[in-house]
N, C-alpha and C positions, 0 to 999 in steps of 0.2 A: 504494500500500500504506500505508494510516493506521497510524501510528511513534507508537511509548511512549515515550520517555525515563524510564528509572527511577533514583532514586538513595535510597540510605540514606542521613542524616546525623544530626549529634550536635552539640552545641554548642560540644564541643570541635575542632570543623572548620567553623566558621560562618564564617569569613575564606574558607577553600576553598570553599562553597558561594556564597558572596553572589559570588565571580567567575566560576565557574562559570554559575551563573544569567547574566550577563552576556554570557557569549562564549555560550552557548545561544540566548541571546535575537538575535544577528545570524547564526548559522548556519541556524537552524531554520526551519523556515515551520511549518504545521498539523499541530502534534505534538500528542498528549496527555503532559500532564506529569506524573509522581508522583514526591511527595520523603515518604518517609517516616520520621520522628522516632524515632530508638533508646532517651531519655534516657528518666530517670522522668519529667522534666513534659514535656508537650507543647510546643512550639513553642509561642509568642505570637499571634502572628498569619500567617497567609499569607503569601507574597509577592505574590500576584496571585488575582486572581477564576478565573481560567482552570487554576487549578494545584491538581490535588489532593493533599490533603495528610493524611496519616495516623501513626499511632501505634501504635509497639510497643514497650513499655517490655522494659526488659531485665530476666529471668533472673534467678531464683536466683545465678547465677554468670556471668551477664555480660550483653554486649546481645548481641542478639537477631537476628545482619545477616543470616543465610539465611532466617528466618521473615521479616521488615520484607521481605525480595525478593519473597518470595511474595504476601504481601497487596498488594504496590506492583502485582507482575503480576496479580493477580486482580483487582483496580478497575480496572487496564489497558484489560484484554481486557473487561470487563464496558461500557467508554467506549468501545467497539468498536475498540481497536486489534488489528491484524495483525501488527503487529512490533513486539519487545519490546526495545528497547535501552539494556542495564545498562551503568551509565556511575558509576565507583567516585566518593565526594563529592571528593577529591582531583585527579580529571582534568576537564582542560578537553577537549571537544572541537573537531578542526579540521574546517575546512572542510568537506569532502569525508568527515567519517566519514559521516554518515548519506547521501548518496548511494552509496557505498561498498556498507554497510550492506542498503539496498534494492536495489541490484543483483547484491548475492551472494545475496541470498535469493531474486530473481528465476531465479536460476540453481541454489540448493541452498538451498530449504524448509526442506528435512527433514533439515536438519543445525544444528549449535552451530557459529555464526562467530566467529570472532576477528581483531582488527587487532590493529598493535602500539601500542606504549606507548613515547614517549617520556617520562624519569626527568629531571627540567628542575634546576637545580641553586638554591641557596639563594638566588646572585644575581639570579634569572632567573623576575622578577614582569611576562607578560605581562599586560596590562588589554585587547586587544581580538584577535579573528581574527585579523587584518592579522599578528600578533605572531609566529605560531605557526610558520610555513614556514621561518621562517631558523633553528628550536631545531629542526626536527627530526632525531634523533639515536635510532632503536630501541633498545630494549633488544638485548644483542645474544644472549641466552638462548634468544630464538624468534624463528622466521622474518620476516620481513622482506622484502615481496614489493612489485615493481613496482609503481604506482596501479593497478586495474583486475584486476591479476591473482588468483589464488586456487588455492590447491593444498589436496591433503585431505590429512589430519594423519596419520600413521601409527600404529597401537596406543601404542607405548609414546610417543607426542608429547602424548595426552594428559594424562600426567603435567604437562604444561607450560603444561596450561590457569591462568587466573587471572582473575577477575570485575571486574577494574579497569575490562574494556572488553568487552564479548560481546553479539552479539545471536540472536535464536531466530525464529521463527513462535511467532503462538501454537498453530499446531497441536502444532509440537514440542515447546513445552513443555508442554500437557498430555502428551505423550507420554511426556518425561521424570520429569515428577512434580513439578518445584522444588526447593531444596533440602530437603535431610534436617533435621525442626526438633532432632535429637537435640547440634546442635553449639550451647552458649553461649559469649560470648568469643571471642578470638584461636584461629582456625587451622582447619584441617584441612576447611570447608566447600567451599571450590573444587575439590576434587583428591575430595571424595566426589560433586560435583555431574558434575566429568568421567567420572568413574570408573561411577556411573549409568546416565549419557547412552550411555558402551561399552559398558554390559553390557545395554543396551537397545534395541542395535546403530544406534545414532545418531552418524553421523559427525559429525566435528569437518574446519572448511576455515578455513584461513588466509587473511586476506583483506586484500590489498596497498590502501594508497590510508585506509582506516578510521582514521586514524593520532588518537589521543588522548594528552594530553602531563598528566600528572602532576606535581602542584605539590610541592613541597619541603616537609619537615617533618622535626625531627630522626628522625633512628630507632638503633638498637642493632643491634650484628650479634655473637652470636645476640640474640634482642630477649628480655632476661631480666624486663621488667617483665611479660612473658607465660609464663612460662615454665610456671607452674602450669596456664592455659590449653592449652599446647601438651602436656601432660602427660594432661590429662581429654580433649582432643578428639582427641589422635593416640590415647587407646586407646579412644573410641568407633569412631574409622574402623578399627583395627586390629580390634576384635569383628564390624564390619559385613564386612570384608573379607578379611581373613586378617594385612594386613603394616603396618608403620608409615609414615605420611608424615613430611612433616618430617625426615626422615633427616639433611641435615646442621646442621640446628639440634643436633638432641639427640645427635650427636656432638660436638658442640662444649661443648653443656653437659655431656657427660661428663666429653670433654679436661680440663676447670676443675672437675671433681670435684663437680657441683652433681648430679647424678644417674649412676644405674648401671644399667645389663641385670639381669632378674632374670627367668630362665626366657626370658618372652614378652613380659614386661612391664618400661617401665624407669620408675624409683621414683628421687624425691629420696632422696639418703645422709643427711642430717641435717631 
């Protein structure tokens, strides 16, 4: 089954990328590759002859990361890949994801797979494969399944989808459509991309063994340097859907008096 590696990146994560690239490069055999550019200017140059590489500048109001998915998949699938796997610029892949990977889909096409995610900490800069087996440590938020195994997700588990690590068919994902390009900035595209995929009757399978490890980078909790972001895109998903995601972000930025409920909708107080 000819395998896409897809990834968005930005310059602000070109350290994550350039090791990324790395531990890709002794896992992988005869991938197509595509890394697609968020920033306003383009990447410089290539990394390699073999690697496509494209451009979607950001938004009125932010970059661009479900649209950059989509064009990264449609060049994909046009290089005749079969299997499309989105792999966040942040995570390194181990060993075993993309076998993983190919033999879930061997087994369920026509579903959205998911491995887990190890979250590596600040101290903990692997440089090669070899590295990755003694960090691994799942998130322990979603399943966490045996190497080999794979179980299907339940309705409400796709709430707990996330694009750090998934992969598709490309039949599936014509099926599904891509993401919605209506999200700019931080938030709310993964959980409209799962939500989708349900309402399209496209199952979600957890799949043990795919395991990709997640490089370190400060972050906020709730992360308020998005906060306006999380505002414009949880009420784009709220108009597409009925309810809000992001739930306890934006009770958190309630609790701190930074916004408020108003009817349907919640609104900065100042």
């Amino acid at each position: 089954m000819r395998t896409a590696v897809v990834t968005v990146a930005s310059r602000a994560r070109e350290e994550h990328l350039q090791r990324q690239r790395r531990v890709l490069a002794e896992v992988a055999d005869d991938i197509v590759r595509v890394e697609t550019w968020l920033d306003e200017t383009p990447p410089i140059e290539a990394p390699d002859a073999d690697t496509l590489t494209l451009h979607v500048p950001p938004g009125p109001r932010g970059l661009r990361v479900g649209e950059g998915r989509n064009r990264a998949a449609d060049a994909a699938i046009e290089a005749g890949a079969e299997l499309l796997v989105f792999l966040d610029v942040d995570c390194l892949p181990g060993a075993d994801l993309l076998p993983a990977y190919r033999a879930a889909a061997a087994r369920h096409g026509d579903a959205v797979l998911s491995g887990p995610v190890t979250y590596l900490s600040s101290v903990q800069r692997p440089e090669t494969a070899s590295d990755l087996p003694f960090l691994t440590r799942p998130h322990r938020a979603r399943p966490a399944l045996a190497a080999g195994a794979t179980r299907r997700a339940t309705p409400e588990e796709f709430d707990l989808f996330w694009s750090l690590s998934f992969a598709v068919t490309a039949a599936t994902w014509g099926r599904i459509g891509g993401f919605h390009p209506g999200y700019e900035g931080y938030g709310a595209e993964d959980t409209d991309l799962a939500w989708t995929a349900r309402a399209k009757g496209v199952e979600m399978y957890w799949v043990g063994g795919a395991d990709a490890y997640h490089q370190w980078h400060p972050v906020s909790s709730p992360p308020w340097q998005h906060l306006d972001d999380i505002l414009r895109n949880g009420a784009a998903f709220h108009a597409r859907w009925g309810v809000w995601p992001m739930g306890g972000w934006l009770e958190a930025f309630a609790a701190a008096g930074a916004i408020e409920r108003r009817d349907d909708a919640w609104v900065r107080t100042g």
